[in-house]
C-alpha positions as CSV (number, residue, x, y, z in Angstrom):
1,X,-18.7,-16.8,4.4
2,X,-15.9,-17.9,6.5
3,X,-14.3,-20.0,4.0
4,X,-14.3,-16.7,2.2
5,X,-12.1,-15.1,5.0
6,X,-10.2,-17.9,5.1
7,X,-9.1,-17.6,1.9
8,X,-8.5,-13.8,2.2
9,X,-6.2,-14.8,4.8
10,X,-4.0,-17.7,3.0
11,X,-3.8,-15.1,0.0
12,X,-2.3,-11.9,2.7
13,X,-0.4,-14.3,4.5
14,X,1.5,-15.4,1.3
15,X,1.5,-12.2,-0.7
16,X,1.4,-9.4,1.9
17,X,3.2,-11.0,4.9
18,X,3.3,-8.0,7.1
19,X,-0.5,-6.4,6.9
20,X,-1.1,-10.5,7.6
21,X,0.8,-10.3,10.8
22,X,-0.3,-7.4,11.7
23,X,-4.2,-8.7,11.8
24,X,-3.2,-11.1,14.5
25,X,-3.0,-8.4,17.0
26,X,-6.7,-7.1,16.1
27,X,-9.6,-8.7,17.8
28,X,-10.3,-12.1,16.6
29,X,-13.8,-10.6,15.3
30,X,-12.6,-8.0,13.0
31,X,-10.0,-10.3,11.6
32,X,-11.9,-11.3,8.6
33,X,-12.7,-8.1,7.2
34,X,-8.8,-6.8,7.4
35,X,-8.0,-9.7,5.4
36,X,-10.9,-9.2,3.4
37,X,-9.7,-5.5,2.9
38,X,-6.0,-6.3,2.4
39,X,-7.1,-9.8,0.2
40,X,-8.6,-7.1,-2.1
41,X,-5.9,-4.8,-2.5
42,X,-3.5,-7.4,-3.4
43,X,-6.0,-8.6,-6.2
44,X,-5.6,-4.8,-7.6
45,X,-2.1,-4.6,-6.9
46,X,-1.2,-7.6,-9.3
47,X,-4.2,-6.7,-11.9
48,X,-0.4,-5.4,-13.8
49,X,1.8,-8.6,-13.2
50,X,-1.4,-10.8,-14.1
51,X,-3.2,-9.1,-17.4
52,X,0.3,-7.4,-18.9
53,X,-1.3,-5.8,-21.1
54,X,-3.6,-2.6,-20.7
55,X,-7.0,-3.6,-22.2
56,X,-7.0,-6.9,-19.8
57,X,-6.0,-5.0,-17.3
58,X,-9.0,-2.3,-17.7
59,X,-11.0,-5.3,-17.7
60,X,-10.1,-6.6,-14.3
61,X,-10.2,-3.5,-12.8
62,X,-14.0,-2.7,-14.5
63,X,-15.0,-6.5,-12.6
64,X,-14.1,-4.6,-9.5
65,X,-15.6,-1.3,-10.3
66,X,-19.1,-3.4,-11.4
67,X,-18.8,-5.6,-8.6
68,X,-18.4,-2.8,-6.0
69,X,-21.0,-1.2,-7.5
70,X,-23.4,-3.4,-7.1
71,X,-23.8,-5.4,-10.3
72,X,-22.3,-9.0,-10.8
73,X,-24.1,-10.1,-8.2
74,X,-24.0,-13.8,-8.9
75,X,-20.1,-13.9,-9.8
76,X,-19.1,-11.7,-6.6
77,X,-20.8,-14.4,-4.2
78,X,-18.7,-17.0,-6.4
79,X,-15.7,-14.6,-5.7
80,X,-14.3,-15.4,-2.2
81,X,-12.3,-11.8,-2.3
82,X,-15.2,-10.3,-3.4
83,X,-18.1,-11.8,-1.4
84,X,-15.4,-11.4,1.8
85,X,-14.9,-7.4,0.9
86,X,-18.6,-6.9,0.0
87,X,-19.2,-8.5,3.6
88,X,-17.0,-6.1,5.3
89,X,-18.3,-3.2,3.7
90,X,-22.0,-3.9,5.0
91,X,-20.8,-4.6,8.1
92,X,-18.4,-1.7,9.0
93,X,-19.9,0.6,7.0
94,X,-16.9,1.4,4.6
95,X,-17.2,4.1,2.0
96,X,-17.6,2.2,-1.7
97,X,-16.5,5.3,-2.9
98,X,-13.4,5.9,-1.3
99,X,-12.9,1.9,-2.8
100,X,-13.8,3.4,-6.3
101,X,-11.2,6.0,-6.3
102,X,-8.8,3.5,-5.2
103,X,-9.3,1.5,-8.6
104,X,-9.4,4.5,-10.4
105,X,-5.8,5.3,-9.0
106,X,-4.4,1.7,-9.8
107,X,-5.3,2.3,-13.4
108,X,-2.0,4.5,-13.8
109,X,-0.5,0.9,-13.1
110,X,-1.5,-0.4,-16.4
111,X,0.6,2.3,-18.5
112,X,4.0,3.6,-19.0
113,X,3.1,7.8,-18.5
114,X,5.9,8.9,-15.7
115,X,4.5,10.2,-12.6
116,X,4.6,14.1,-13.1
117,X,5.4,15.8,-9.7
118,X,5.8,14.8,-6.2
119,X,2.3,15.9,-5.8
120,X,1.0,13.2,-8.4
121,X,2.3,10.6,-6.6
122,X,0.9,11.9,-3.1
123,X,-2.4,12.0,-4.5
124,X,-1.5,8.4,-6.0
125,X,-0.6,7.0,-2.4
126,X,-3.7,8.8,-0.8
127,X,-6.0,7.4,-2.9
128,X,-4.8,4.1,-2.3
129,X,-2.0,3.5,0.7
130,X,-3.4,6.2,2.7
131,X,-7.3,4.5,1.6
132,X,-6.2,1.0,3.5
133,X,-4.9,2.7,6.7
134,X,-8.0,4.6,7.0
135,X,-10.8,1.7,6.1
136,X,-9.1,-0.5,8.7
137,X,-8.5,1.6,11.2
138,X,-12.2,2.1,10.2
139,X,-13.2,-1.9,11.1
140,X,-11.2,-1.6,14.2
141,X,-13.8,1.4,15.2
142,X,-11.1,4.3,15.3
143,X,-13.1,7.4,14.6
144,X,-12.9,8.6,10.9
145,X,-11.4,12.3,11.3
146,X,-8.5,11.6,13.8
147,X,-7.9,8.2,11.7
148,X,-7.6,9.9,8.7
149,X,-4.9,11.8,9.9
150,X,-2.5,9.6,10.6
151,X,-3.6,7.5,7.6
152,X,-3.3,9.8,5.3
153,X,0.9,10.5,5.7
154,X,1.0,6.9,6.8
155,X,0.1,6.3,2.7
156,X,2.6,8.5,1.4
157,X,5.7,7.0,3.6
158,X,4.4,3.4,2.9
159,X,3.8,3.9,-0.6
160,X,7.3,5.3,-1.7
161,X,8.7,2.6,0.2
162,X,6.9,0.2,-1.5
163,X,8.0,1.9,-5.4
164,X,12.0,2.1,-3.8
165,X,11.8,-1.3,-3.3
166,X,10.0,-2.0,-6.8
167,X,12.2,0.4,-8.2
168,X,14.1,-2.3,-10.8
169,X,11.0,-3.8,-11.5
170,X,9.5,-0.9,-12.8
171,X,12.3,0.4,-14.8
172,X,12.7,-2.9,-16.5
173,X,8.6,-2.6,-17.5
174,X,9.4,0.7,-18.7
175,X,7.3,2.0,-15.8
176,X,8.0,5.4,-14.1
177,X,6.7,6.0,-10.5
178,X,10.0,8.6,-9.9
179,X,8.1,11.6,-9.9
180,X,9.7,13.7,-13.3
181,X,9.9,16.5,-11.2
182,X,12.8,15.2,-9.1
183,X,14.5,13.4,-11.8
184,X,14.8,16.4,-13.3
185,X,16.4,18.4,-10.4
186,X,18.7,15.2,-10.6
187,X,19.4,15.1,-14.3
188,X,18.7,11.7,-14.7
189,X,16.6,11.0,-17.6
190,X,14.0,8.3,-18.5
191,X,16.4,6.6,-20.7
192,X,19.2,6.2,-18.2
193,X,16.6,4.3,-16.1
194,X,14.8,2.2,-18.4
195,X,18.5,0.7,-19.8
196,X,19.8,0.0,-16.1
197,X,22.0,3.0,-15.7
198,X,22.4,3.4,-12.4
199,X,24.3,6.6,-11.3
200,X,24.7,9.0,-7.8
201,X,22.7,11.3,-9.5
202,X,20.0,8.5,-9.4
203,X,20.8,7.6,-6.2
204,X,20.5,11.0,-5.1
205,X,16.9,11.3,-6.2
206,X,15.5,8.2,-4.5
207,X,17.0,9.1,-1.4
208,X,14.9,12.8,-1.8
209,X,12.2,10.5,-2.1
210,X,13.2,8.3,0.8
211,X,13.7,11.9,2.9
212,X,10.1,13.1,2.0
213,X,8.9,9.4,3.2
214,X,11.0,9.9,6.7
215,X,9.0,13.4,7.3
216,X,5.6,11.8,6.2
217,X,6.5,8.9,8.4
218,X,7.3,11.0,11.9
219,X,3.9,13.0,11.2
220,X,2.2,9.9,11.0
221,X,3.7,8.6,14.0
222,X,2.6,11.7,15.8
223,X,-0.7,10.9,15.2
224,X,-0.8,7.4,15.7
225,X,0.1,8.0,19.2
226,X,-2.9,10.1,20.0
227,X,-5.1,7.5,18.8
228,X,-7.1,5.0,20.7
229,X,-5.1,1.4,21.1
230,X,-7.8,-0.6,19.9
231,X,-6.5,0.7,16.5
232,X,-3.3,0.4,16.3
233,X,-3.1,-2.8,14.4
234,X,-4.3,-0.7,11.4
235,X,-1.1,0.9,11.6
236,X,1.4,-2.1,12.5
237,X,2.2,-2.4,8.8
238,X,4.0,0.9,9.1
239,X,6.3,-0.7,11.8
240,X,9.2,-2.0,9.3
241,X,8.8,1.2,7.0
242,X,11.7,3.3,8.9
243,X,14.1,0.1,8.8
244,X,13.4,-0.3,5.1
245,X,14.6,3.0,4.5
246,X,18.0,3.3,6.0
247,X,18.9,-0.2,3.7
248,X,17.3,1.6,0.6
249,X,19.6,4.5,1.5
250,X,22.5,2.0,1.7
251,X,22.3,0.0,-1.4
252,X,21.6,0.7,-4.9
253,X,18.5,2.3,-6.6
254,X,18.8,-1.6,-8.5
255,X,19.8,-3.4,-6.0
256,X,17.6,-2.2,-3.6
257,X,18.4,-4.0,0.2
258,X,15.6,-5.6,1.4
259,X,15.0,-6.2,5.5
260,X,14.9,-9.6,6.2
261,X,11.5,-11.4,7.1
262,X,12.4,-12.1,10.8
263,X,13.4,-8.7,11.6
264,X,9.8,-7.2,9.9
265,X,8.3,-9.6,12.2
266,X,10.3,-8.4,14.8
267,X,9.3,-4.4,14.5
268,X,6.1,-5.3,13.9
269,X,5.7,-6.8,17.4
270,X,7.3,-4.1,18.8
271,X,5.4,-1.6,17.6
272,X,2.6,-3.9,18.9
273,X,3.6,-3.0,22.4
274,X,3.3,1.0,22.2
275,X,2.1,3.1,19.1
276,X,5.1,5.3,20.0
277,X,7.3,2.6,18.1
278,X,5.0,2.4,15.2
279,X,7.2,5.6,13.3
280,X,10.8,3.7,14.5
């Protein structure tokens, strides 16, 4: 089993640098089963980039569903991701369901239907974003309720950092994570997005979405602070979220500025120090 974690921590390490980072300030014992949790949302996370296609896609996520379900027995202990997770969960106790939902939400990944409304894509990111913050601070033994409030605005500011950042990415795969509902207000339409048109009014309605992320963000941090600090590693990924959005707000919706590794790194031990840094 430990060559299982190992590999759960080679694959956050390369593909999820911060979350990977972040684990190093947790207790050496709970270690594995964050990077067992964070191994397997980067396995659904690229389901999109590695099947292209919706049917394989459906597929891969089904493995999961089957597998987390308790069926596939033999090809889950062959998994190391999936051996790894299904270790973590009978060891912490993490809910299989609230895991379920998760995949259930990633299926929107797999087609082009734009997101509808601002409250689509909160219940996207708490279903999955908002899921992580909670099961970890869940390993780390933070108690569910008060957890679960900082996790679940924690999701929403991390997740529409994460689409701002995807943003050209998405358009060029005809995908729309936007919500509709503030294109609209914008007047930017579909097409304008999907043949590279950028625009102020497009501008203008990812920085309403980087606004709402700011206000999830400081009610996250809120809570954060009132929780105990043997959980605050759960939370350390949400370090570099406020940086990331003042260079969003200063570049272009496709040519979104990215921080640079070092200075991630940087907030992230910072925040290490007192949760009160954790929001910026």
């Amino acid at each position: 089993m430990q060559d299982a974690f190992a590999y759960c921590a080679e694959l956050v390490r390369g593909a999820d640098r911060d979350r990977y980072l972040a684990t190093l300030f947790a207790p050496a014992s709970r270690r594995g089963a964050l990077c067992a949790l964070y191994a397997f949302d980067v396995e659904i996370r690229r389901v999109r980039e590695v099947a292209r296609e919706p049917l394989p896609g459906e597929i891969r996520l089904q493995w999961w569903t089957e597998v987390l379900s308790g069926e596939r027995r033999e090809e889950a202990s062959a998994n190391p991701v999936a051996a790894a997770l299904r270790a973590a969960i009978a060891q912490h106790g993490l809910a299989v369901a609230r895991l379920l939902d998760l995949i259930e939400a990633h299926r929107f990944d797999l087609y082009e239907e734009p997101m509808a409304s601002v409250a689509d894509l909160e219940r996207y990111a708490k279903q999955t974003s908002s899921a992580f913050f909670a099961l970890a601070a869940q390993i780390l033994g933070g108690e569910a309720a008060a957890a679960g409030l900082a996790a679940e605005p924690a999701g929403i500011a991390d997740t529409m950092v994460r689409l701002m950042t995807a943003f050209p990415l998405h358009a060029a795969r005809g995908q729309l994570y936007v919500p509709r509902e503030i294109l609209d207000r914008h007047e930017v339409t579909p097409h304008q997005i999907f043949t590279g048109q950028s625009s102020p009014a497009l501008n203008a309605a990812l920085g309403e979405l980087g606004d709402l992320a700011r206000r999830k963000l400081a009610v996250a941090g809120e809570h954060v602070t009132a929780l105990s600090g043997a959980v605050l590693p759960a939370f350390l990924p949400l370090a570099p979220v406020r940086a990331a959005l003042d260079r969003l707000e200063r570049g272009d919706a496709f040519t979104p500025a990215e921080l640079a590794a070092w200075r991630r790194q940087w907030l992230i031990w910072r925040a290490s120090r007192g949760p009160a840094r954790i929001a910026g």
